[in-house]
C-alpha positions in Angstrom: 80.9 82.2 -12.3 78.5 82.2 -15.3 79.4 78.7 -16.2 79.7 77.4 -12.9 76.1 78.3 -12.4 75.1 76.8 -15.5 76.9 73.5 -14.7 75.4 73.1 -11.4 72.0 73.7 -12.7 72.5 70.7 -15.3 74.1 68.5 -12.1 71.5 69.1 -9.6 68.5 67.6 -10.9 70.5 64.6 -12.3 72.0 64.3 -8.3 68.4 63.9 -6.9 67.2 61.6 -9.6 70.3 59.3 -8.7 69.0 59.5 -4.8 65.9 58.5 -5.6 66.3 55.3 -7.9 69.2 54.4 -5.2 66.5 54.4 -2.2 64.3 52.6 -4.5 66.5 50.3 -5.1 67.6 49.7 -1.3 63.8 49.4 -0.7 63.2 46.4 -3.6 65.9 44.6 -2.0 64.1 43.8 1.4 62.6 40.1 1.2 58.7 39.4 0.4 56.7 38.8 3.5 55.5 35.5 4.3 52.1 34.0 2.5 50.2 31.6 4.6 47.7 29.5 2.4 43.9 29.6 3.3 42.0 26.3 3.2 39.2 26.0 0.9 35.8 25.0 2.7 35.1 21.5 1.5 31.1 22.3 0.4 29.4 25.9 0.4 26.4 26.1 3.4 22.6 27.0 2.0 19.6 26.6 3.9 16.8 24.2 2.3 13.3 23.6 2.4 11.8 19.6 2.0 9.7 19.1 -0.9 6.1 18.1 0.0 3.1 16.5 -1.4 -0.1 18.3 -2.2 -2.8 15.6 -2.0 -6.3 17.9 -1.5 -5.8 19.4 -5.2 -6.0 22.5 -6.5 -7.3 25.9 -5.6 -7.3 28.5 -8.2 -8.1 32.0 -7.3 -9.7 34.4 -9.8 -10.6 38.2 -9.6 -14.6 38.6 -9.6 -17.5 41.4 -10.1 -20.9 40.5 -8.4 -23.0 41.5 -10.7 -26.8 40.4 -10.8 -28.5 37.1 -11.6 -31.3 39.2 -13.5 -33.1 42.9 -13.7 -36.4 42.8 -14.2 -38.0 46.1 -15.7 -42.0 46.1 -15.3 -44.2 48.0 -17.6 -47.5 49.5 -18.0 -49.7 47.1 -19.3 -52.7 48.9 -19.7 -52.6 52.7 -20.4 -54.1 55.1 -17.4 -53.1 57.6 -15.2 -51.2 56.8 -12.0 -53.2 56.8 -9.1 -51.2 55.4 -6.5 -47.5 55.0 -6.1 -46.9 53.2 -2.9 -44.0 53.9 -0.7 -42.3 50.4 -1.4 -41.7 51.9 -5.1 -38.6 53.8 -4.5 -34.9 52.9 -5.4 -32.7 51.4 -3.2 -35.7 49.5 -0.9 -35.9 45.9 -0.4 -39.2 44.7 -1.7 -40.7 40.7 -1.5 -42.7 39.7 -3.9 -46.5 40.1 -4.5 -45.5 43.5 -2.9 -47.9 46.4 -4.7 -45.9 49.1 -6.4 -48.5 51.3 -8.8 -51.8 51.2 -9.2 -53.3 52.4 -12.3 -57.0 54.4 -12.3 -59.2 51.1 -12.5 -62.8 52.9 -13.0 -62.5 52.8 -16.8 -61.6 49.2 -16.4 -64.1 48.7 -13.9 -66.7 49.8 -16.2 -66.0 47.6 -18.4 -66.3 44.3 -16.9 -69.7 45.3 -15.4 -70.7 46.0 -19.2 -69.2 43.2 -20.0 -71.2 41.0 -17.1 -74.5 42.3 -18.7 -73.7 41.4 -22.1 -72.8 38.3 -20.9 -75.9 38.1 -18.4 -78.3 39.1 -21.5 -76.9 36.1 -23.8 -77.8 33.9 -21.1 -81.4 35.3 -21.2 -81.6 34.8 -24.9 -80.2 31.6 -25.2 -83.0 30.4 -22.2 -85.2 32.3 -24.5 -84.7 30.2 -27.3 -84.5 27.3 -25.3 -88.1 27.8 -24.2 -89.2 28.5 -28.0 -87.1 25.1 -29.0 -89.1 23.0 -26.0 -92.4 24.4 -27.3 -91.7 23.8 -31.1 -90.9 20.6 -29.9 -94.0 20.1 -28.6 -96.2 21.8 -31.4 -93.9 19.2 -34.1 -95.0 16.3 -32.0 -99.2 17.4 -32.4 -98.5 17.9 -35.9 -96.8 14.4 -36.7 -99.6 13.1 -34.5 -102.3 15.3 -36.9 -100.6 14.2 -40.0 -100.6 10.3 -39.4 -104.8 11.0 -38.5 -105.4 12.4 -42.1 -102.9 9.6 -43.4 -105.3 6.9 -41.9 -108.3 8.6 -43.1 -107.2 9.2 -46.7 -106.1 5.4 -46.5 -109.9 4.7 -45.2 -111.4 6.5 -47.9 -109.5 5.1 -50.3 -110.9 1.4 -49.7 -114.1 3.3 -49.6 -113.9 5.3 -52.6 -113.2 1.9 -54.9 -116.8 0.8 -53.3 -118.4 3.9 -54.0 -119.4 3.8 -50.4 -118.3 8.0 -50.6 -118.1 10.9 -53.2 -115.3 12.0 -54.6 -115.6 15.5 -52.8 -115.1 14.0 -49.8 -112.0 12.2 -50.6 -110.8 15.0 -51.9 -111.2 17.0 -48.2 -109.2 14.3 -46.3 -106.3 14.6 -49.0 -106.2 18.7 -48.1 -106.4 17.9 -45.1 -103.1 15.6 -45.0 -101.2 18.3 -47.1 -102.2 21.2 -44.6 -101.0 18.7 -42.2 -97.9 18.0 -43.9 -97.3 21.5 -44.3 -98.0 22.4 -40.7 -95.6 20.0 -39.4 -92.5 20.8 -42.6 -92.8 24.3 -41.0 -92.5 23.4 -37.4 -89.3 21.1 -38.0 -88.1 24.4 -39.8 -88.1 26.5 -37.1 -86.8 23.7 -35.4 -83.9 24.3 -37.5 -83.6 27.6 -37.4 -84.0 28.1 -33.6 -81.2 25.8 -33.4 -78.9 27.6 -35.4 -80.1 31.1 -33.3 -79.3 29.4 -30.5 -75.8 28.6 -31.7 -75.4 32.2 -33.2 -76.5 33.3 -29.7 -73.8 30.5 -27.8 -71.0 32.2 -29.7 -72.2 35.7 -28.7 -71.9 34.6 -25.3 -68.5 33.0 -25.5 -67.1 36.1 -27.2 -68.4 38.5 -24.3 -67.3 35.9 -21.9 -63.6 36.4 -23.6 -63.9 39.9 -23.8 -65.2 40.0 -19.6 -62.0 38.0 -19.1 -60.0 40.1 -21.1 -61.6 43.1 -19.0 -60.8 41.0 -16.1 -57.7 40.8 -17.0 -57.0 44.5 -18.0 -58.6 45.2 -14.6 -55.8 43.4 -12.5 -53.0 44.9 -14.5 -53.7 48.0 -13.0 -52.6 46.6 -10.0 -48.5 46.5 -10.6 -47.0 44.2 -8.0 -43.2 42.9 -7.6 -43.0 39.8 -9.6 -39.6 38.6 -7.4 -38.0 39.4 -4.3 -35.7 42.0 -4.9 -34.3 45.5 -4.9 -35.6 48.5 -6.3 -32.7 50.1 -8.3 -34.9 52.0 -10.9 -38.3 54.2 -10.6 -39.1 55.9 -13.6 -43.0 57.5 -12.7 -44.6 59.4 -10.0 -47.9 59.7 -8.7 -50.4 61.2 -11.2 -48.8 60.6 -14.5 -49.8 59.0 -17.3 -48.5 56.1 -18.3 -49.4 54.6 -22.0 -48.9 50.5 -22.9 -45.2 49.7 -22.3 -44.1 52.9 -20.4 -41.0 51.4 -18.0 -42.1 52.4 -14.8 -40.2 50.7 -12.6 -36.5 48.2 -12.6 -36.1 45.4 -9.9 -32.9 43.5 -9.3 -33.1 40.0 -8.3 -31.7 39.0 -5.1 -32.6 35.5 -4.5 -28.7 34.6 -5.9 -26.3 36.5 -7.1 -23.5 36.2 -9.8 -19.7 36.6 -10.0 -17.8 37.6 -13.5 -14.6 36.2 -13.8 -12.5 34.7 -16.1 -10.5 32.0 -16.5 -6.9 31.2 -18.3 -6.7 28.3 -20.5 -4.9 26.3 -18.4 -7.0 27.1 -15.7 -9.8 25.6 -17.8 -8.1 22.7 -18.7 -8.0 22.1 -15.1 -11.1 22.4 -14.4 -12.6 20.6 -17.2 -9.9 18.0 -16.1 -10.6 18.0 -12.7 -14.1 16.8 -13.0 -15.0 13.5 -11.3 -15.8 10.3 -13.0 -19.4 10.3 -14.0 -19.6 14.4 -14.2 -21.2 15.9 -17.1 -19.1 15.5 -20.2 -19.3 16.1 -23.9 -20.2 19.4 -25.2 -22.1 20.2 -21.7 -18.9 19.9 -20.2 -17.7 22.9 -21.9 -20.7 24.9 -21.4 -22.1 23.6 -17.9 -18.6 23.7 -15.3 -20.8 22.7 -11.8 -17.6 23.3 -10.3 -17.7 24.5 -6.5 -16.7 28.0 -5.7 -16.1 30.2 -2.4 -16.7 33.9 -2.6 -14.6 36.0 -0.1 -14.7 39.7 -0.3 -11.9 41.7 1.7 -12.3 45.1 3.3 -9.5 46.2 5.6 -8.6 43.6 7.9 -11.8 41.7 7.2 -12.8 38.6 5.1 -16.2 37.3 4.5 -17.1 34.1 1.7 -20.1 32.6 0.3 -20.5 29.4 -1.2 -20.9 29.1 -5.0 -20.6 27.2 -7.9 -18.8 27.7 -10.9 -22.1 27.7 -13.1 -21.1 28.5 -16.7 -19.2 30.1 -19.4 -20.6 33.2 -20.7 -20.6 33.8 -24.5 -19.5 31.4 -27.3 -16.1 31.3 -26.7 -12.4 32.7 -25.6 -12.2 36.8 -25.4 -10.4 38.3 -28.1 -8.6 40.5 -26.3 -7.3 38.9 -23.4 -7.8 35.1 -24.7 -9.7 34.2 -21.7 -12.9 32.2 -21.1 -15.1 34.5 -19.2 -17.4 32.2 -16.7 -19.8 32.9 -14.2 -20.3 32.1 -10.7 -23.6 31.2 -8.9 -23.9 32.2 -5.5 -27.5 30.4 -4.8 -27.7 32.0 -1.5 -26.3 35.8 -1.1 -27.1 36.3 2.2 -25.4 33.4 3.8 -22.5 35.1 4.7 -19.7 33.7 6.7 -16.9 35.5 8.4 -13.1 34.8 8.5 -10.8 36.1 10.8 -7.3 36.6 9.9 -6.0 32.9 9.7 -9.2 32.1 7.4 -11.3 30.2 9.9 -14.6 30.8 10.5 -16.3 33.0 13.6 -19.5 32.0 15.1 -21.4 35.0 13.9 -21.1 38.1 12.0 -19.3 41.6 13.5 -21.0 44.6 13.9 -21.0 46.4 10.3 -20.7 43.3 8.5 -22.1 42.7 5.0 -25.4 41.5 5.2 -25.7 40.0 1.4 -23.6 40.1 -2.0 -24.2 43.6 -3.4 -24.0 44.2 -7.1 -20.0 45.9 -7.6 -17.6 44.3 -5.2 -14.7 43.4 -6.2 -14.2 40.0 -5.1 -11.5 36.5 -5.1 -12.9 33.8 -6.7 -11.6 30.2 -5.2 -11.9 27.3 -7.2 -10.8 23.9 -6.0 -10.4 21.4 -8.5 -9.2 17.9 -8.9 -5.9 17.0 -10.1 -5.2 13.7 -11.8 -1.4 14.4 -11.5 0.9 13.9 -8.3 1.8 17.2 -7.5 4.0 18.5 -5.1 4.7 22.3 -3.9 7.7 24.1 -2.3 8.4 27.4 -1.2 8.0 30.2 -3.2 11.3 31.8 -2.4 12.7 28.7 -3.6 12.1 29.4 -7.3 14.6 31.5 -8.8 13.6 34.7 -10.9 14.9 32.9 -13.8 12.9 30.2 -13.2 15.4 27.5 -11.9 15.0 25.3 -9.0 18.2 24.6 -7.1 17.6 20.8 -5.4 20.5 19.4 -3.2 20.9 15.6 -3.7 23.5 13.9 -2.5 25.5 16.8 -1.2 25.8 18.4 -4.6 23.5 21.3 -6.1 21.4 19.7 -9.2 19.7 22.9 -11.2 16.1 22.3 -12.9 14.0 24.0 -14.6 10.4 22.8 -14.3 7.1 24.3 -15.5 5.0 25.4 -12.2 1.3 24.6 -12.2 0.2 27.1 -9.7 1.7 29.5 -7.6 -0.6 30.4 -4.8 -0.3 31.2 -0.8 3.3 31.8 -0.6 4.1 27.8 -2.7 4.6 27.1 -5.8 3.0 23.5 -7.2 4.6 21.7 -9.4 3.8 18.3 -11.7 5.7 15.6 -9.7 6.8 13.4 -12.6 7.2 16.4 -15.4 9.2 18.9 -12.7 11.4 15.8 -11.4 11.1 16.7 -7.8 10.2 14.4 -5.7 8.6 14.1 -2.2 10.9 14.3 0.3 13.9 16.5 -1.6 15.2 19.6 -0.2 15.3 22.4 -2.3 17.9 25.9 -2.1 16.1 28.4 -0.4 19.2 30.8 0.1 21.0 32.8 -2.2 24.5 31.7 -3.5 27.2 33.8 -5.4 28.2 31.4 -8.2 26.0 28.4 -8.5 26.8 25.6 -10.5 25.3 22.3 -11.3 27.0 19.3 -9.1 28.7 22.4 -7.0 29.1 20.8 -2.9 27.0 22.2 -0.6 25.7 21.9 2.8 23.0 22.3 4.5 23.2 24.8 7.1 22.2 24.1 10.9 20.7 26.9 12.7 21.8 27.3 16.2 20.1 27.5 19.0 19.0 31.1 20.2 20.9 31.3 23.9 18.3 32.3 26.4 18.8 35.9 27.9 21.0 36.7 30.8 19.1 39.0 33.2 21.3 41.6 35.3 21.5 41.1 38.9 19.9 43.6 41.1 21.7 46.1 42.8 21.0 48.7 45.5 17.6 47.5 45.5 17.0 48.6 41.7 16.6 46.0 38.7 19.5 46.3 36.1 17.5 46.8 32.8 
């Protein structure tokens, strides 16, 4: 029994192995089912957008800063105590100009242009006074000239008398003194002639000096009147009322709002377009570089608003290309900050500003610069979903898919632009806007006809009620 055990257990598994590769084998025998072939579409479907022509240019749009056109800082010229600090003088007011913002204790000043007026008044008075001594020693050198030529004739007489010994000797002798005191009389007059001249220039120059020191006093006088030199806002008051403020203190900082500026800056090919871009007859040279006179719009974007000012691309700021991020940075003029426009969502233009509007450009906001240029090219833009990531542009020509690679120009508004003749598109191609699995150049393809939405079939009432 032992060893019919054993040689069942060494049968068993081998019967059931032999079972199983005998059903196998019945299976394998059935016959393959039947393959039906599939047809190959003829060209693969895509959906295509036309090429089209961009004949108004270029618009580039830069990120902007307003910042100011200038910041004036006024200080005390004239050292004083603060009398008056007026209620225009504080930050964040709108002042015009001419407006008064200090005023400076004038008595000391006031003092001294009435000193100044009597020095002045008593060099007039002396100069009449030596006038009036001038007339009269004119007057006194004309008696004595007349004097002198009466002794001359009588010394002359007695002289044709003497040689006749018609008179003595003595009296000859009197007429000659008298001549010399004559003489003498009228050498002394023409000497104070001289010298009352010379007072009387010593005394001109005394008065011209106090006249320049009255106008200095003058002038001294009206600087203690401190008054906005610009329309503008207050964004900096350094003094109060009753301090004392020596020559130079700062006292007060004014920003400039008759125009405004935006910072921005430009890539290099951004600059070569606009330095291309620039009409026939345009500034050229080395003002070119320097002076742009390119127009700008401003627009500034809060929430579902959009306002813009017109600008002009003014100048480059500095000598040259940033280091950092090798870009030009340029300003933009904005001659007239309050001349706001607004937009409403499709970028027209409404009639007049919403409640809470911006009333002006204000120094921070973060703003898009737009620049249209010029293009000497022929340029043409598609879609920008048409543009691979990789770069490629997928054309269809001819019913087959031709692959380029061209360099964009700008991309911009949902479109990129492209160089017509250096891209090789062409007005009027279609380009690939749909995805495809395994693209190839000269691959067929299609393009794809959408069809017609059906309109809506609406339920028929029943029992009174409409079906929804």
């Amino acid at each position: 029994m032992k060893m019919v055990r054993a040689i069942l257990g060494w049968l068993a598994p081998l019967l059931i192995l032999a079972c199983g590769v005998g059903g196998f084998m019945l299976l394998g025998r059935q016959a393959p089912p039947e393959r039906r072939s599939v047809e190959q579409p003829a060209a693969t479907l895509v959906r295509t957008a036309e090429v089209v022509t961009e004949e108004n240019g270029l618009t580039l749009r830069l990120d902007g800063v307003v910042v100011p056109l200038r910041e004036v800082t006024l200080a005390a010229e004239v050292p004083g105590r603060v009398r008056n600090k007026t209620a225009a003088c504080e930050a964040g007011r709108f002042v015009e100009k001419g407006t008064l913002l200090f005023e400076i204790d004038p008595r000391d000043y006031e003092l001294d242009v009435s000193r100044l007026e009597r020095e002045v008044t008593q060099a007039r008075l002396a100069i009449e006074e030596v006038d009036e001594e001038i007339a009269q020693n004119a007057t006194a050198v004309d008696l004595a000239q007349r004097q002198l030529d009466l002794a001359r004739r009588e010394v002359r007489r007695l002289d044709v008398l003497k040689a006749g010994r018609i008179v003595t000797e003595t009296e000859h002798d009197r007429a000659m003194r008298d001549e010399l005191a004559a003489t003498t009389s009228l050498t002394n007059l023409e000497g104070q002639a001289r010298v009352f001249r010379k007072r009387r220039n010593r005394l001109e120059e005394a008065r011209a000096l106090a006249a320049t020191m009255l106008d200095k006093a003058r002038l001294d006088l009206a600087r203690t009147r401190i008054e906005a030199p610009v329309d503008g806002i207050i964004v900096d008051d350094k003094v109060e009322q009753d301090s004392f403020v020596a020559k130079g203190n700062p006292l007060v900082t004014i920003e400039d709002t008759r125009a405004a500026e935006v910072r921005t800056t430009l890539q290099m090919d951004e600059v070569t377009r606009v330095w291309g871009g620039r009409r026939n007859g345009e500034t050229g040279g080395r003002e070119a570089h320097a002076q742009l006179d390119t127009p700008a719009t401003v627009v500034f974007t809060v929430g579902d608003s959009a306002y813009e000012w017109k600008g002009v691309l003014s100048r480059q700021e500095g000598r040259g290309l940033d280091e950092k991020t090798r870009t030009l940075p340029c300003r933009v003029l904005v001659a007239e900050p309050r001349a706001v426009t607004a937009l409403d969502r499709y970028g027209a233009p409404l009639p007049q500003l919403p409640a809470g509007a911006p009333q002006s450009l204000l120094r921070g906001m973060f703003v898009e610069v737009r620049i249209h240029v010029d293009s000497p090219e022929h340029l043409v833009s598609i879609p920008e979903e048409a543009q691979r990531p990789s770069g490629d542009v997928w054309v269809m020509r001819d019913g087959r898919l031709r692959v380029l690679s061209p360099r964009p120009v700008l991309v911009a508004d949902g479109r990129v632009v492209f160089d017509s003749i250096t891209s090789g598109l062409v007005p009027g191609d279609r380009v690939v806007t749909s995805q495809l699995s395994d693209p190839r150049d000269g691959m067929e393809i299609v393009e794809a006809t959408a069809p017609r939405p059906e309109p809506p079939v609406m339920a028929e009432a029943t029992d009174g009620k409409d079906a929804t």
